[in-house]
FIGU-591715 format. One record per residue (C-alpha): residue in one letter; y, x, z. Coordinates in steps of 0.25 Angstrom, whole numbers, plus 5000, padded with zeros to 4 digits. Layout:
<recs>
AYXZ...
</recs>
This chain:
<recs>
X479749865088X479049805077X479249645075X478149585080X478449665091X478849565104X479049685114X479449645128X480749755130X481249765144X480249675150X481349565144X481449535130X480249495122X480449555105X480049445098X480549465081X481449535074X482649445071X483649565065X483749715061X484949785059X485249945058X485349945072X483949875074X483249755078X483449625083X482349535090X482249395093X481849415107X481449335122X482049375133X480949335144X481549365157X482449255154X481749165142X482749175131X482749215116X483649345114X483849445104X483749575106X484449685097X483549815097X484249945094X483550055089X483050145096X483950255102X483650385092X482750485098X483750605092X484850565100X485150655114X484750585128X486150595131X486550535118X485350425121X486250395133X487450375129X487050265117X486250185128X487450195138X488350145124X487250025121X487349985134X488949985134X488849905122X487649815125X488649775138X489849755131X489049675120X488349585133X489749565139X490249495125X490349335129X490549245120X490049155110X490149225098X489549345103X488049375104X487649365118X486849515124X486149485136X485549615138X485149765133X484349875135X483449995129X481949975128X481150095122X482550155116X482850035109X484149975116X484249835115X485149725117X484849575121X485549475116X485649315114X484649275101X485649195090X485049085082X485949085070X486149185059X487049285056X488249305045X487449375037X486349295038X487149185035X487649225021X486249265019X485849135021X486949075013X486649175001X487749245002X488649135000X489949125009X489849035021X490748905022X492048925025X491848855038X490748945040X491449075039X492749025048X491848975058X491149095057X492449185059X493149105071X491749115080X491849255076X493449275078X493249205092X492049305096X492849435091X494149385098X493249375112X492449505110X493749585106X494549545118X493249605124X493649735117X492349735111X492449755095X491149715086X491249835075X490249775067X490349635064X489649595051X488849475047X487549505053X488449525068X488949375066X487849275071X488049115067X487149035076X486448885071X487548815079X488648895073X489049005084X489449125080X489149245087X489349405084X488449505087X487949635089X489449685098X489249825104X488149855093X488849905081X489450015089X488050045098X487450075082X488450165080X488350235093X486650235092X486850275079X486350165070X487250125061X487150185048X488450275044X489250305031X488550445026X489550555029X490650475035X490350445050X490850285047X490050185055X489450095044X489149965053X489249855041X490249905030X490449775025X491049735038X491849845044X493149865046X494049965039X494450055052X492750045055X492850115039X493750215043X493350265056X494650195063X494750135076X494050015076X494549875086X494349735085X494949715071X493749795067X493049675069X494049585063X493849645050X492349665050X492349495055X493249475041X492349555032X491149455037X492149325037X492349365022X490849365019X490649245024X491649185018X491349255004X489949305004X490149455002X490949545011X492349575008X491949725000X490349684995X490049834989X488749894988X489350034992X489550055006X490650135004X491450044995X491249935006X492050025016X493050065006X493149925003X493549885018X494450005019X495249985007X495149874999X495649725002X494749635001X494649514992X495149384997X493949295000X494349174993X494249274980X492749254983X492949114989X493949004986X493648914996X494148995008X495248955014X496449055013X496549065029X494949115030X495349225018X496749265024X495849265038X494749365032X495549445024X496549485034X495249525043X494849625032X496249695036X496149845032X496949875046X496449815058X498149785060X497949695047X496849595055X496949505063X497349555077X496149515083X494849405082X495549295089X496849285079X495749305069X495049175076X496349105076X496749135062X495449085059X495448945067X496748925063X496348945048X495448835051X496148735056X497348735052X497248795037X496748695024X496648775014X498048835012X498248975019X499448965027X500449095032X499949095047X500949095057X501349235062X501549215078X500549085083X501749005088X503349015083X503849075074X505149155075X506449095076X507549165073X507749325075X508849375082X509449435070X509449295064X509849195075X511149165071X511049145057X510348985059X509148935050X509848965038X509648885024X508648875014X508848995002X509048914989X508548964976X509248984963X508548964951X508249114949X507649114964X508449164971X508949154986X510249114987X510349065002X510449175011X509049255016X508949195031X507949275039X507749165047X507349055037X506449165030X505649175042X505449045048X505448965033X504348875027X503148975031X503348955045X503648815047X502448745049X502348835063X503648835068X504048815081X504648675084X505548735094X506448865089X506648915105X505048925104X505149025092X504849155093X506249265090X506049415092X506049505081X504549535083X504049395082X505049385068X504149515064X502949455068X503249325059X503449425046X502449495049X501649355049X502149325035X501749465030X500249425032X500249295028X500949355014X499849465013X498849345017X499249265004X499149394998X497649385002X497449244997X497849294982X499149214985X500049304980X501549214977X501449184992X501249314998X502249364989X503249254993X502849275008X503049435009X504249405002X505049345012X504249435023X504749575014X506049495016X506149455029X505449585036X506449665028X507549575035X506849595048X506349725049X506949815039X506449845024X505649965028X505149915039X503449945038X503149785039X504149755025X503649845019X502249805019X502849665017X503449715005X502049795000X501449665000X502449594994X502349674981X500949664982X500949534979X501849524970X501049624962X499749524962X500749424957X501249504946X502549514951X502549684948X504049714948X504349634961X502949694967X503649854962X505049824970X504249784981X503349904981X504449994979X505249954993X504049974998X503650094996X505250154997X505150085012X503950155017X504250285010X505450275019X504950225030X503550295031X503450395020X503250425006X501850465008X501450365020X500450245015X501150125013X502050205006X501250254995X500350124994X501750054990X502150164981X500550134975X500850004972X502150024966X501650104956X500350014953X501749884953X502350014941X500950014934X500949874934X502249874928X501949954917X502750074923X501650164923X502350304923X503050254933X501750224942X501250354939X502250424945X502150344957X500650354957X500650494956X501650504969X500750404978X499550484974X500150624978X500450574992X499150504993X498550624990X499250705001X499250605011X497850525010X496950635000X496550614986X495350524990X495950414999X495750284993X497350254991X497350394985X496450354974X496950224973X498250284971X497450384960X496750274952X498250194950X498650334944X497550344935X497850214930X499150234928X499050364921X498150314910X499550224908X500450304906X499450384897X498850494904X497350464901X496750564903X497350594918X497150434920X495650464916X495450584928X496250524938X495350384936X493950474937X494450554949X494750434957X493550384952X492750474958X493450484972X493350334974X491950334969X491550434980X492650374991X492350234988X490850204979X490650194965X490750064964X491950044973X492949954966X494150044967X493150164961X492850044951X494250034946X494550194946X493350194936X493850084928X495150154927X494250274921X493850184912X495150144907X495450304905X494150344897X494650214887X495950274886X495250404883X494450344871X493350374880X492650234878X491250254880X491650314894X492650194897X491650094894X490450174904X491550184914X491850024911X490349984912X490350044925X491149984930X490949844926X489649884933X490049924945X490949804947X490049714944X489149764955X490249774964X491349664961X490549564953X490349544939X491749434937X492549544946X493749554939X493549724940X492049694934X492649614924X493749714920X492749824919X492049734909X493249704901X493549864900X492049894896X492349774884X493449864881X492749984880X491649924871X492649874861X493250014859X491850064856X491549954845X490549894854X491249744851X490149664853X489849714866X491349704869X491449564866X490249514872X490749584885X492149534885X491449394883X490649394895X492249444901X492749324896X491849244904X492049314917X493449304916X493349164911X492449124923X493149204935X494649214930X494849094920X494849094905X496549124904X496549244914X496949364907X495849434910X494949314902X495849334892X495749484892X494249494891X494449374879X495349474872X494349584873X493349474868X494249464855X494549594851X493049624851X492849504843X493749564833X492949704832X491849624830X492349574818X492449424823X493849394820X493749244821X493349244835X494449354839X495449284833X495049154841X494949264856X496349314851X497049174850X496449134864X496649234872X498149264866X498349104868X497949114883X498749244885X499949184880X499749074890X499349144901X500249284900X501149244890X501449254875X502049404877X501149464886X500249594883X498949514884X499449404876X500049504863X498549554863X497749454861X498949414850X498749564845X497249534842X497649394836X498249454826X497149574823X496049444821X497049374811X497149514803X495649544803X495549384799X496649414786X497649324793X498649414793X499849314794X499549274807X499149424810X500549434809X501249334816X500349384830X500849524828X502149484825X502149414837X501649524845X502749614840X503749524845X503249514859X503049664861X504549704854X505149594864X504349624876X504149784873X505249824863X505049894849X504550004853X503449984863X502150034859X501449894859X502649834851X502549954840X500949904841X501249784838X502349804827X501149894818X500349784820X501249674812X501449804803X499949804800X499949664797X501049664789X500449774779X499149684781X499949564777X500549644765X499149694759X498649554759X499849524753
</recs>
């Protein structure tokens, strides 16, 4: 039908415009004249002339399935359908005509930009209210995305096109992945178990409404990639970024909210749409600011268990001045101290006290430690999972499934607080308790054993994550196949971790082989592929292969530029490594021009004294110096040694560095003296902190050798 079409169809509805097309086809602005009123009605396109009349019959039999189930939806956050049909095969549906605009149109409208924050929470309780009524309905969306979400001039809220999504996959319209058989609907907005072919409920939904809260509340979706594939991969594997990394000014609770919708497992949402509502209104009103540990049952909080009913309130645990308890571990105090008071029941007798509802109350505080964890605020998680590690281990039993992940997650924070050697404790029980309790080659069991060897890298105990590598890659291998995304994973820590202990060359192959397989599993331009090809480039460097290092660099720094954003602190890495790799070609100028533009990225996203600044600051020295300006090397040497000292302290790797090429300005300047005090001084550090006869400590002592000889010539 053409647009200026106004075709009268079933001797009711007057076509008058166009107001919307999708892949599914059109929508008119339209007059329904039997009783007066303006309507829109979606036309579908016509039913394909290939198809089979019995197969004819069965899609108009599903329309009219759906089209009933979608007309029997009341409420006000549902798009009202007052009728259907088929006109000249074009089934059609009649529905109330919206004066508003859609999410999509909205940030349109708005340039892209986030909406306000009231915007979005508003926007997500109306939503909530109207998932919670259509699910209890049993009735699941399947495609809820921005363009499905409807805000009306006075504020309403309304979701449409129920029944629809799964009719396109029926009629066969909706576009699918080439070879896979995977419904594509909208990939920025489908769930993981849509992805994977799973079974799919009303926490589908849940996850799809998170992705579009955290676009509103952003601007971009939560995986913005060009590559369709990378965009599914994204929602299968990766975490997404907390939304105030885009966004400072959005309240904890609305992050914590979003991100646990965006749950890999339907099991880690929320249990359904109206908890998700609650959450949200309680957010609202009852949250300024600060993100506050929920409660974990709505009412009382457990009194004491059976187990501890005679053993009375018990006292407050003193500390010594190493920090340690010296009053006795009272399960009871533990479990209903300070984190609980605010909502404790005024009267004990009203408390709950079966074992289940102690459980429950753990496993409260376990999601409120991984919720901090979310919000970037590491010492309170840490502290948090803590006494939870502690008190399931009391309750339920050291290799009991729930403290075990309670203790993965402990050392998981305890890693992003650089904390390693309490993190490597943690991860070892872990993985012991799982390989006891569900087997050396079960999952959760090799992901602990992963980590520990990635806690032994981080150590410096390479050899001895190699090995471990090498044991979690075997039984991945056998257990999952060589191509499964925690297989490679598990592969690109080993190629790491090979070029560490020296085996280049393996290191070099084993990076280009994962290479390749995540390029064709996950895009080109896939950040993990991304970071396998920046390991290649580490291991053609090793290999003196510069010129091949630095097209590999460039490469990169491309492609995450394109993908991340030019300040991403992987773009910027790449960057620093193609500086690298021009300064061991002799191209200086080039070197040190990039490292200045480094500077300045660092400077303006990270601060001028984060070792990263300093790191690109360094690399801007050193090049100075090949070029022959020693004045201006000297000056970049003395700073950035200054603020290492400040900032890592006088002995650290970092900090010796920059003293090291102190010391190589003064003895290209003649001022050999002083030379020699700097390496002195690095001598010292090194033979106290390394011994004799570490490499970097016999380094350092043919340095002050050369300047002696240097000192004595002058002489």
């Amino acid at each position: 039908m053409a647009e200026t079409d106004t075709r009268l169809i079933q001797g009711r509805y007057r076509l008058q415009e166009v107001i919307g097309r999708g892949g599914m086809g059109e929508v008119w602005r339209a007059t329904d004249e039997s009783l007066g009123r303006r309507v829109a009605v979606k036309c579908l396109r016509p039913l394909g002339q290939q198809r089979s009349p019995d197969n004819l019959a069965i899609l108009r039999e599903r329309f009219r399935r759906e089209a009933r189930v979608a007309a029997a939806l009341q409420h006000r956050g549902i798009t009202v359908v007052h009728d259907f049909g088929e006109s000249d095969s074009v089934l059609f549906l009649v529905m109330e005509l919206l004066d508003g605009r859609n999410l999509s149109q909205l940030l349109g409208d708005n340039r892209r930009q986030p909406l306000p924050v009231a915007q979005v929470v508003d926007i997500a309780e109306q939503v909530a209210d109207a998932l919670a009524y259509t699910h209890r309905q049993g009735v699941v969306h399947r495609d809820l995305k921005p363009a499905n979400i409807v805000r009306l001039t006075d504020g309403t809220v309304k979701i449409c096109d129920f029944g629809i999504a799964r009719l396109g996959a029926d009629i066969g319209f909706t576009s699918r992945l080439t070879g896979t058989g995977i419904a594509m609907g909208t990939p920025h907005y489908m769930s993981p178990e849509q992805i994977g072919g799973g079974e799919i409920d009303h926490r589908s939904d849940l996850y799809s409404l998170g992705c579009v809260l955290y676009e509103l509340a952003t601007g971009v979706p939560p995986f913005d990639m060009d590559d369709t594939w990378a965009i599914l991969i994204g929602h299968r594997d990766t975490r997404p970024a907390p939304l105030r990394s885009h966004r400072a000014d959005l309240p904890d609770y609305l992050d914590l909210i979003v991100l646990d919708l965006l749950a890999k497992t339907p099991e880690g949402r929320p249990s359904d749409a109206a908890e998700l509502r609650d959450r949200l209104t309680t957010g609202r009103v009852g949250v300024s600011g600060a993100w506050t540990i929920p409660p974990p049952v709505p009412a009382a909080l457990p009194a004491l268990p059976a187990w501890a009913r005679d053993i009375g309130t018990g006292r407050p645990a003193t500390r010594t001045p190493a920090g340690r308890d010296t009053g006795a571990y009272d399960p009871a105090t533990a479990l209903t101290g300070t984190w609980t008071r605010a909502t404790r029941p005024a009267d004990p007798a009203q408390a709950p006290t079966t074992a289940a509802e102690l459980t429950a109350v753990l496993a409260g505080r376990h999601r409120a430690g991984l919720g901090l964890g979310r919000l970037g605020r590491w010492e309170e998680a840490a502290e948090l999972l803590g006494t939870v590690v502690r008190d399931r281990t009391h309750v339920l039993g050291p290799d009991h499934p729930d403290t075990l992940a309670s203790g993965y997650e402990l050392a998981f924070a305890l890693t992003r607080l650089g904390r390693p050697a309490e993190a490597l404790r943690h991860f070892d029980a872990v993985a012991e308790g799982r390989a006891r309790t569900l087997g050396p080659d079960h999952p959760d069991t090799l992901a602990a054993r992963q980590e520990t060897a990635y806690v032994l890298g981080g150590l410096g105990r390479h050899t001895e994550a190699h090995a471990v590598y090498e044991t979690v890659l075997a039984a991945r291998e056998r257990t999952m196949g060589p191509e499964h995304p925690d297989t490679l994973r598990c592969r690109h820590n080993l190629a790491f971790t090979l070029g560490r202990i020296g085996r280049v060359p393996e290191a070099y192959a084993t990076a280009r082989e994962v290479a390749d397989a995540r390029a064709r599993l996950l895009g080109g331009n896939h950040p993990d592929t991304l970071a396998t090809r920046h390991e290649v480039g580490h291991a053609l460097g090793r290999l003196g292969r510069w010129p091949a290092a630095l097209d590999q660099y460039r490469e990169v720094a491309e492609a995450r530029r394109t993908v991340l954003g030019p300040d991403h602190p992987d773009t910027l890495a790449a960057r620093y490594e193609t500086g690298i790799c021009l300064g061991r070609l002799g191209r200086a100028e080039e070197a040190a021009a990039l490292y200045r533009e480094l500077v300045a990225a660092r400077t303006r996203t990270s601060g001028p004294e984060d070792p990263e600044t300093l790191r690109a600051r360094h690399g801007l020295g050193v090049n100075l110096g090949r070029l022959g300006r020693w004045e201006e090397a000297l000056t970049e040497a003395r700073a950035v040694g200054a603020a290492r000292s400040r900032a890592l302290g006088a002995d650290h790797a970092d900090t010796l560095a920059s003293r090291r090429e102190t010391a190589i300005a003064l003895g290209w300047l003649g001022r050999w003296p002083e030379a020699l005090a700097e390496y002195r001084r690095i001598t010292e550090s090194r033979t106290r902190l390394l011994g004799t006869d570490h490499p970097d400590t016999r380094a350092a002592r043919a340095d002050e050798t050369h300047c002696r000889e240097r000192l004595a010539a002058d002489a």
